[in-house]
C-alpha positions as CSV (number, residue, x, y, z in Angstrom):
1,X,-78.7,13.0,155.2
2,X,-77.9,11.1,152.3
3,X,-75.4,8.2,152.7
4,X,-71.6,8.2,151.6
5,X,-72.0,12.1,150.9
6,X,-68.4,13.7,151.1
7,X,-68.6,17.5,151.8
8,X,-65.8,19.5,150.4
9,X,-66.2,22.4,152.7
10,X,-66.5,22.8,156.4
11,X,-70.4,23.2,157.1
12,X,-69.8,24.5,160.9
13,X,-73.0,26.2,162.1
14,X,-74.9,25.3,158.9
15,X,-79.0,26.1,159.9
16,X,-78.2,28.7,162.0
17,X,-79.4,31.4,159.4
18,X,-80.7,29.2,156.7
19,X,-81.2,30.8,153.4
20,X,-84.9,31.3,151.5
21,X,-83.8,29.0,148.7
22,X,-81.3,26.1,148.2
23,X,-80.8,25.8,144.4
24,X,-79.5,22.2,144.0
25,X,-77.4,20.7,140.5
26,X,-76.2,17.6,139.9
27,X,-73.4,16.9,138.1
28,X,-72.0,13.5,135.8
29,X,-69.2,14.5,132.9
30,X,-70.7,17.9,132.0
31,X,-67.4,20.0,131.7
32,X,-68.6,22.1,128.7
33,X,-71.3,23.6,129.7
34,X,-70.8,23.7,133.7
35,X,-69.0,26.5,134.4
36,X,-71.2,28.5,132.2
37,X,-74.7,27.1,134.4
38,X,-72.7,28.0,137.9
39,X,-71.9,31.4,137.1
40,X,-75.4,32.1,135.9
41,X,-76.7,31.3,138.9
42,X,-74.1,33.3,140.8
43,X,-74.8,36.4,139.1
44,X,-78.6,36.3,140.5
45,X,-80.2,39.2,141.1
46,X,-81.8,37.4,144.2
47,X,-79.3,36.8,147.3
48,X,-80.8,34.5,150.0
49,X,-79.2,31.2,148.4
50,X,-77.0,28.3,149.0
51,X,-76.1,27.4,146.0
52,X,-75.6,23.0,146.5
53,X,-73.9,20.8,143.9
54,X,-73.4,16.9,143.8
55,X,-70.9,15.4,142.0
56,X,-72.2,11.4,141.4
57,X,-69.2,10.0,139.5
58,X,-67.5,12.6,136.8
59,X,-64.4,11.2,135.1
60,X,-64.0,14.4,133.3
61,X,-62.9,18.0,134.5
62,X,-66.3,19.0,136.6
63,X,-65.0,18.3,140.0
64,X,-61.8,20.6,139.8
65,X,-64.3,23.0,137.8
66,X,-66.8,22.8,141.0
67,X,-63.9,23.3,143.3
68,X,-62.4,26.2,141.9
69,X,-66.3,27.8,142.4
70,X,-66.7,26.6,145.8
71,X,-63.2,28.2,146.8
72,X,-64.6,31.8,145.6
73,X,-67.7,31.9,146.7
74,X,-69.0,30.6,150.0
75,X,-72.4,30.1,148.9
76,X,-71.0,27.6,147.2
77,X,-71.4,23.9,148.3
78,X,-69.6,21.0,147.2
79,X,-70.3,17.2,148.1
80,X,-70.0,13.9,146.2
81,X,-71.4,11.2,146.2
82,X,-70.6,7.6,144.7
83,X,-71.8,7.2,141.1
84,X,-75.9,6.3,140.8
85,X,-79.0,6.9,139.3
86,X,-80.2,10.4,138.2
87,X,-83.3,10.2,141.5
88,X,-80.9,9.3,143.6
89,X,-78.0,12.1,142.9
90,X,-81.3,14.7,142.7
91,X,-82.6,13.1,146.1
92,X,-79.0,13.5,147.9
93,X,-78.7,16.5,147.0
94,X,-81.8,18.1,148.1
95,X,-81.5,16.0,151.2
96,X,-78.9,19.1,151.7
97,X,-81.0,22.1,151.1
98,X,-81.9,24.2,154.2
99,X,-84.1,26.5,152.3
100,X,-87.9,27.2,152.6
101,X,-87.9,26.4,148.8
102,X,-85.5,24.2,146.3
103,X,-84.5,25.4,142.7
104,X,-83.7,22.9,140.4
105,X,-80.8,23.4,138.3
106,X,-79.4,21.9,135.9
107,X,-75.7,22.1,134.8
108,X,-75.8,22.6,130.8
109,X,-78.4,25.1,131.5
110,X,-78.5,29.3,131.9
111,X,-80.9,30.6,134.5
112,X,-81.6,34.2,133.4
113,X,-80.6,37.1,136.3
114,X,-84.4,37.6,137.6
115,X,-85.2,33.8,137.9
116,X,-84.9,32.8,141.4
117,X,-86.7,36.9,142.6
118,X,-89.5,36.0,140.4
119,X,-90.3,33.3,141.0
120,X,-89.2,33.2,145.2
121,X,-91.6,36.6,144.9
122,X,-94.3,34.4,143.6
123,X,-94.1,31.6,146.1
124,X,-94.0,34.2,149.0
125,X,-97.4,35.4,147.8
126,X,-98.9,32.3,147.2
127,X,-98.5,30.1,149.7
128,X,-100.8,27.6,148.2
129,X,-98.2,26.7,145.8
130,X,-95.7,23.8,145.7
131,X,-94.5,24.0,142.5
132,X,-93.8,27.3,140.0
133,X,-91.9,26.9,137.0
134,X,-91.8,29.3,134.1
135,X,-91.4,29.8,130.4
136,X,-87.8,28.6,128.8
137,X,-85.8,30.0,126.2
138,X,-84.5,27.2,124.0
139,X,-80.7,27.3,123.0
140,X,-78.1,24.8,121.5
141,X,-74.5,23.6,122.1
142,X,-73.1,26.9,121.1
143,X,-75.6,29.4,122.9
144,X,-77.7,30.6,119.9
145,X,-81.6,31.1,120.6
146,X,-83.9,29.2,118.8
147,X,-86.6,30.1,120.2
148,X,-89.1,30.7,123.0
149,X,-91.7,28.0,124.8
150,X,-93.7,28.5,127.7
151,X,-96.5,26.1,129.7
152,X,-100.1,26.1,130.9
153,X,-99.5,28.9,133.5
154,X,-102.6,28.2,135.5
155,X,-103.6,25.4,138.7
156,X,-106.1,24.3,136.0
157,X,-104.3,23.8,133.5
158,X,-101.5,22.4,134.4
159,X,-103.7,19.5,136.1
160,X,-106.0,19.2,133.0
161,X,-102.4,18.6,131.4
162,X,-100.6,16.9,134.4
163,X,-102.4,12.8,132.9
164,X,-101.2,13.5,129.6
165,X,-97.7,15.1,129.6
166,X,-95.5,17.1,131.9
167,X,-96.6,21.2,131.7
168,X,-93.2,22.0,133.4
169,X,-89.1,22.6,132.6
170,X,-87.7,20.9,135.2
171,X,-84.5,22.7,135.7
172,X,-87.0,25.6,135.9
173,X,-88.6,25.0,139.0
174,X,-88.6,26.3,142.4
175,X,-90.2,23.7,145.1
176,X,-91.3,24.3,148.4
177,X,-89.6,22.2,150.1
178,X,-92.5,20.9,152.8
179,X,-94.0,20.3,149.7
180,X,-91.3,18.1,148.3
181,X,-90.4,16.3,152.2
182,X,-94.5,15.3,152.1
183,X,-94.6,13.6,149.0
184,X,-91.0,11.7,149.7
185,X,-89.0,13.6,146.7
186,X,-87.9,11.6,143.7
187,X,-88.7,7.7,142.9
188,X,-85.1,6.2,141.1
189,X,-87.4,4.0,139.5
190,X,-88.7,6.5,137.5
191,X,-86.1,8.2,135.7
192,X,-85.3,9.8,133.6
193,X,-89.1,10.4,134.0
194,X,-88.4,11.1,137.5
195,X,-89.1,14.5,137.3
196,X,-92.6,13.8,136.0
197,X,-93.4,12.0,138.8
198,X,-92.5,14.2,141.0
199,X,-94.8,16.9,139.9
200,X,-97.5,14.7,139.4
201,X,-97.6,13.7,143.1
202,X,-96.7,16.9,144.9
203,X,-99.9,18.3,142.6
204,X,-102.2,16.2,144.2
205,X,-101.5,18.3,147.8
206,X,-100.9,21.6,145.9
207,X,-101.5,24.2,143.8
208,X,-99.1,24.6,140.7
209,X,-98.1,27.6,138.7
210,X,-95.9,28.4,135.6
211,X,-94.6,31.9,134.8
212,X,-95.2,33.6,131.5
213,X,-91.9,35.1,132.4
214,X,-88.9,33.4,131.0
215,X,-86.5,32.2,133.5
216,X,-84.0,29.8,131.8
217,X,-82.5,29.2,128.8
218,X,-82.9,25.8,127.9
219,X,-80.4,24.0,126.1
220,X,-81.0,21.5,123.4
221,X,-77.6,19.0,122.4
222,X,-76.5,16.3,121.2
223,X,-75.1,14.8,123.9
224,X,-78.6,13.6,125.7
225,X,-80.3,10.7,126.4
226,X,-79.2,7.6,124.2
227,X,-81.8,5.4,122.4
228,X,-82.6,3.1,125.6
229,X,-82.8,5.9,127.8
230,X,-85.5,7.5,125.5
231,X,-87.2,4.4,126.1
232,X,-87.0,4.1,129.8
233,X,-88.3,7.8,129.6
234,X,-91.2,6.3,128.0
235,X,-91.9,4.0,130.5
236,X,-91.3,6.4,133.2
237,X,-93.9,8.4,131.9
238,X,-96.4,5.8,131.5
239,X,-95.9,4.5,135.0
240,X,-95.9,7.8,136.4
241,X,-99.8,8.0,134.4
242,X,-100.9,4.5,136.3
243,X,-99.2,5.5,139.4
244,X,-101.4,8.8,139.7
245,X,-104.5,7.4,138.0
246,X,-104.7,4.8,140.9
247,X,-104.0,7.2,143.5
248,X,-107.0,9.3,142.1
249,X,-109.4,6.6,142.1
250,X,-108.5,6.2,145.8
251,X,-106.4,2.8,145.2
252,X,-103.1,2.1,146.5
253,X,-99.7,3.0,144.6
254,X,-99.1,0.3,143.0
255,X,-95.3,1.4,142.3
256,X,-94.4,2.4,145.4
257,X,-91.8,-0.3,146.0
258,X,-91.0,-0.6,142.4
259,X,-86.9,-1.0,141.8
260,X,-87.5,-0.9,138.3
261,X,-89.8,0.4,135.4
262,X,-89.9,-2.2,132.6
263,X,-91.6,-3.0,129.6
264,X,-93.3,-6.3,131.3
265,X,-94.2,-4.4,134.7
266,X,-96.4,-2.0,132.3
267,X,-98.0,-4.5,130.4
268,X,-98.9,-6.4,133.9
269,X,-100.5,-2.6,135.0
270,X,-102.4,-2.9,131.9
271,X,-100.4,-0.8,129.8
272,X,-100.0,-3.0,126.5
273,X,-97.1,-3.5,124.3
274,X,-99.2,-1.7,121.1
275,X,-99.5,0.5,123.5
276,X,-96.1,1.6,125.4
277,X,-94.9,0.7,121.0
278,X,-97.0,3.9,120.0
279,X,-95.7,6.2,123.1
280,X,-92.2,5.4,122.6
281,X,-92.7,6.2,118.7
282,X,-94.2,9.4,119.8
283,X,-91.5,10.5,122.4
284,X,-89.0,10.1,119.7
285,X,-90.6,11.5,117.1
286,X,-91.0,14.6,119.2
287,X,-87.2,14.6,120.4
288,X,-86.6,14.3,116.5
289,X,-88.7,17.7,116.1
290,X,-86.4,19.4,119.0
291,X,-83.3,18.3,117.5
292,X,-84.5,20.0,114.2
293,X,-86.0,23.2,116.1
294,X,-82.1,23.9,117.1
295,X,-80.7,22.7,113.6
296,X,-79.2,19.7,114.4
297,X,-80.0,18.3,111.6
298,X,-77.9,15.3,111.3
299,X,-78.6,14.4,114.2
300,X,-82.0,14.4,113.6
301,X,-82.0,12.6,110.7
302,X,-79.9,9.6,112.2
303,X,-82.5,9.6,114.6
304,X,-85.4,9.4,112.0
305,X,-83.7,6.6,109.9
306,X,-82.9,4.7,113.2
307,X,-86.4,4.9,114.1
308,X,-87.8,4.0,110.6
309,X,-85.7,0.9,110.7
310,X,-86.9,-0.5,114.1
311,X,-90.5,-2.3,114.6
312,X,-93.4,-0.5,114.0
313,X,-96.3,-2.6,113.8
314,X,-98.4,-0.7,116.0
315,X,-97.2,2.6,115.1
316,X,-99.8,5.1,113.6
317,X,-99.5,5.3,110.3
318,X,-99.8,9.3,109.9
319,X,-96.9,9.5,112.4
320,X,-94.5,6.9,110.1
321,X,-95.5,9.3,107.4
322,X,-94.9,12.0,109.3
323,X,-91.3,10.8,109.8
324,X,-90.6,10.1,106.4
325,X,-91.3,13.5,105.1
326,X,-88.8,14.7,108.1
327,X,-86.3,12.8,106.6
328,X,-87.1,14.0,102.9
329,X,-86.4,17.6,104.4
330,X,-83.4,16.5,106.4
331,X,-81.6,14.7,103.4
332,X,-82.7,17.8,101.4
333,X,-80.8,20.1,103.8
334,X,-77.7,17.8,102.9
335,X,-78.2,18.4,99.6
336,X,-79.3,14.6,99.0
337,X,-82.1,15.2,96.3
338,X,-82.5,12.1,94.9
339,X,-83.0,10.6,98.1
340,X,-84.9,13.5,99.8
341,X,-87.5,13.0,96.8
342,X,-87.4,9.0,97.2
343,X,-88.2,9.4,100.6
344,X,-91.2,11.7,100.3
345,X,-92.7,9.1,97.3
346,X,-92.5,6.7,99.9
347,X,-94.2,9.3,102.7
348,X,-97.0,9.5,99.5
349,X,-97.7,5.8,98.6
350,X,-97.6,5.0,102.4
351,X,-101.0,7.4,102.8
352,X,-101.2,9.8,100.5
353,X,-104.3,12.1,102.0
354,X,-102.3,12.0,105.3
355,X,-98.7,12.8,103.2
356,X,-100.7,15.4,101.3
357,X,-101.7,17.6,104.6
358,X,-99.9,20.7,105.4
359,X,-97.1,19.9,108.1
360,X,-99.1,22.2,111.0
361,X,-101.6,19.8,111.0
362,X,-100.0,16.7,111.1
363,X,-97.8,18.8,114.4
364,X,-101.3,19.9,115.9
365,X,-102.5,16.0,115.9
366,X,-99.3,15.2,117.8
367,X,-99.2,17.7,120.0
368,X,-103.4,16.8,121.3
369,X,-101.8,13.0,121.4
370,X,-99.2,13.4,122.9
371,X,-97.8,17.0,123.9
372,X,-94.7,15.9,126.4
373,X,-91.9,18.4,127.0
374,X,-88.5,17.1,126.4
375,X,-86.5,16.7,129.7
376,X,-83.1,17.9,130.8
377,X,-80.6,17.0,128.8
378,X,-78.0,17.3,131.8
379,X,-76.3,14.2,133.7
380,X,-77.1,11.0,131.9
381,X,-80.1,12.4,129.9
């Protein structure tokens, strides 16, 4: 068991008739949306669960919010922990599960009433498997869909994807958990790229899978990862790509001890700075695209300028024109014409044939370089 874990209720007898799944959340100052994410797993059509929840620090109302769950419904199970990293809180908490399989959950998310039977049904049948996710259903702050977005559903696929991005919604999955025990769960170092990581290793024992179905609505908000953590996401990521590439070229894991991901460590792996430059450019250009696929507009656009100010020198050029005509739009949504049209001369005279291409190519061009989902925009993301 995790260290310094304080359990709220009395566990007496606990493994005695251990449920099919443990669905596991953690939880860090997410009041708004948590109560919302605990009911909708409640409300499953699927019974066999223990439904486990970690508390790792929350200053706000999600502890009393927890409680007030835990005293109605058994299933129900309450611990905290002292605050930490987003791999450790996900690693204590699934150091709890008793089930054959873990769901991940996160708490600003909805899981839809059929997600944890569809998917448990599918793992049952295919006991190949260690990892089945499923298509998501995006939302923002206020519940409105957006839209629909699914992944490679097949082994194949997903492995053919697996080096270059991460073909899976994290707080969609459902792990075996012999699966997730063999491969030693989450690496800290890692996040908030941890759940990357993860996949990437357990695929190397397993067979993978992602449901057409959709099983979760996803929610998309402001209140996500910060400018630094979309960086350390970056590097996640790339050390996540040099971790597995070794391990498939039979070598050592060379980041198996690793405390920390940082810019220097990658560049020693052989990952340059033009190089982890571009990929951070990328990842935030594509986090800039979901905050505009949900309408957040300004958000988006302080994003864009943000990035447009910082160093660029071995950005792609069709991608800082690609970013300037986002802006044009977004100051053209605030009724900023004059700027909107300064800001797409500039787009122009930076490259024109590239400013002059319709807008699904320029997206199709990022998407083959670099297709990465965005990750869960719960606790400290």
């Amino acid at each position: 068991m995790f260290p310094n874990i304080r359990t709220h209720q009395d566990d007496g007898g606990k493994g005695l008739n251990s449920p099919l799944v443990s669905v596991t959340m953690v939880v860090c100052n997410v009041e708004r949306f948590l109560a919302e994410s605990i009911e909708s797993i409640l409300r499953q059509t699927f019974a066999d669960f223990e439904f486990i929840i970690v508390d790792f620090g929350s200053t706000d109302r999600s502890k009393s919010i927890i409680s007030s769950y835990a005293a109605k419904d058994s299933r129900v199970k309450f611990h905290e922990i002292p605050h930490c990293g987003l791999g450790d809180a996900r690693n204590a908490s699934c150091s709890l599960a008793q089930g054959k399989y873990i769901a991940v959950m996160d708490a600003d998310d909805i899981a839809l009433p059929d997600r944890l039977s569809a998917e448990t049904d599918f793992m049952e049948k295919h006991p190949d498997v260690g990892v089945v996710g499923g298509a998501t259903e995006w939302i923002d702050a206020t519940g409105r869909v957006w839209g629909i977005h699914d992944c490679p559903a097949e082994d194949q696929e997903i492995k053919s994807a697996l080096p270059v991005y991460h073909p899976f919604f994290h707080p969609a999955l459902l792990i075996r958990r012999e699966a997730f025990a063999l491969v030693g769960g989450y690496r800290s170092a890692f996040a908030p790229a941890e759940d990357y990581d993860l996949t990437m290793r357990i695929s190397q024992h397993y067979r993978c899978a992602n449901l057409k179905q959709v099983v979760l609505q996803y929610r998309i908000h402001t209140y996500q990862l910060s400018q630094k953590q979309r960086s350390q996401q970056t590097f996640g990521k790339l050390a996540a790509q040099v971790s597995a590439l070794s391990r498939r070229n039979g070598n050592p894991d060379p980041l198996n001890d690793v405390v920390e991901i940082t810019s220097a460590l990658l560049a020693q792996l052989g990952v340059t700075y033009a190089k982890q430059q571009q990929e951070v450019a990328l990842d935030r250009h594509q986090w800039i695209r979901n905050r505009i696929a949900v309408g957040e507009y300004s958000v988006a656009l302080d994003a864009a300028l943000e990035m447009l100010q910082s160093d660029l020198e071995h950005v792609e050029r069709w991608l800082i024109v690609d970013l300037r005509l986002l802006a044009a739009r977004l100051y053209w949504k605030r009724h900023k014409f004059v700027r909107s049209c300064v800001t797409a001369a500039h787009a122009f005279m930076l490259r024109p044939i590239i400013a002059g291409r319709p807008a699904k190519q320029l997206l199709r061009r990022f998407q083959l370089q670099n297709h990465l989902q965005p990750t869960s925009p719960g606790e400290g993301l």
